[in-house]
N, C-alpha and C positions, 0 to 999 in steps of 0.2 A: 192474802186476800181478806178485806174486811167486811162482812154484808153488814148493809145501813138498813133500817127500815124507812122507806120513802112515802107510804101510801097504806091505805087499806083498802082491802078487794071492795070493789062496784063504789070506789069515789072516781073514780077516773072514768071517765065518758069516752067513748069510739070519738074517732076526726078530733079531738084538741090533747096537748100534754098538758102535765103538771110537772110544771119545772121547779126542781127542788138544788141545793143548794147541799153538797157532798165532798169533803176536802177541800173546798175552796173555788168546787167544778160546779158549773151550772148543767142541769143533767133535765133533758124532758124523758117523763114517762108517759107512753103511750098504751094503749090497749083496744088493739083491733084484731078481731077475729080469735076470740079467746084466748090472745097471748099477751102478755104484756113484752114490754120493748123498750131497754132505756138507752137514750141517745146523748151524747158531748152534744151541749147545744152552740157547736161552733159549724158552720160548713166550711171546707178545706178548700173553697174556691177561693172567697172573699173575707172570709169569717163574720156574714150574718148569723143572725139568730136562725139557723136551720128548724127548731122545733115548734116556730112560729110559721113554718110552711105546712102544705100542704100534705095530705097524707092520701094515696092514691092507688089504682090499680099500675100493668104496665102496660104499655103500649107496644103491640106487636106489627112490623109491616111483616106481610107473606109477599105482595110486590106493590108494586108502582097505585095499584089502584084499589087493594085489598089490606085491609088493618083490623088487629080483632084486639080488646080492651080485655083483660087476663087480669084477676085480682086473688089467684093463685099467691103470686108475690107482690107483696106491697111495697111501694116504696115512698119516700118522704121529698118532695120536691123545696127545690130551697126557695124560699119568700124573693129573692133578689133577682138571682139572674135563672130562675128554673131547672138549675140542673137535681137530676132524681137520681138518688142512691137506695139501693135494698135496705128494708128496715131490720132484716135479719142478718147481714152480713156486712152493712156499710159500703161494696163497692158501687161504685155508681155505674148508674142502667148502660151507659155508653162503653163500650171495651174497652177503646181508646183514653178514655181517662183514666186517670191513673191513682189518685187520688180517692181517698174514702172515708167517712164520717167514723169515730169511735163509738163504737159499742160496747155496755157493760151487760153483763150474765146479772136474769134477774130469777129469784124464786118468791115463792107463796106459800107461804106457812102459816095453817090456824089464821085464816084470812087477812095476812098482813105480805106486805110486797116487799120485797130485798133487794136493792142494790151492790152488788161486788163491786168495788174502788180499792 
């Protein structure tokens, strides 16, 4: 495992990545909620640009007429067709799919941001 330096801490603003370019991968990095988060900027439905979507809480029904909005976990909805995957784990919000976005392990060191590739 190689760590890249991507970014330095507080250029990356909450709700947009910066997508940086790492072995030949186009990788968005995100930073919501005091974490940063770096994503394959492919989605595994269609292969949009996933890290040009949306960055979101989740949406929970309890039933038919009850739904509570939960931003415990966030997740990255794709620009295309909307489907939402965990920004911490890649699989997507729906069980049934099966399918999940790549995540790489990021650190911070001496105020500078690291991607593993």
């Amino acid at each position: 495992m190689v760590w890249n330096l991507v970014a330095r801490e507080g250029e990356i603003a909450p709700g947009k990545a910066k997508l940086v370019q790492v072995d030949n991968k186009q990788i968005g990095i995100f930073y919501e909620g005091n974490k940063y988060y770096a994503i394959l900027n492919i989605c595994p439905h269609f292969h949009a640009e996933i890290c040009k979507g949306h960055v979101t809480g989740t949406l929970i029904c309890h039933s038919f007429e009850e739904y509570e909005m939960r931003h415990d976990e966030l997740v990255l909805r794709c620009p295309w067709h909307h489907w939402e995957f965990a920004m911490d784990s890649g699989k997507a919000v729906i069980p049934s799919i099966k399918q999940r976005l790549k995540i790489y392990e990021v650190k911070v060191e001496d105020g500078n941001v690291f991607v593993a590739v």
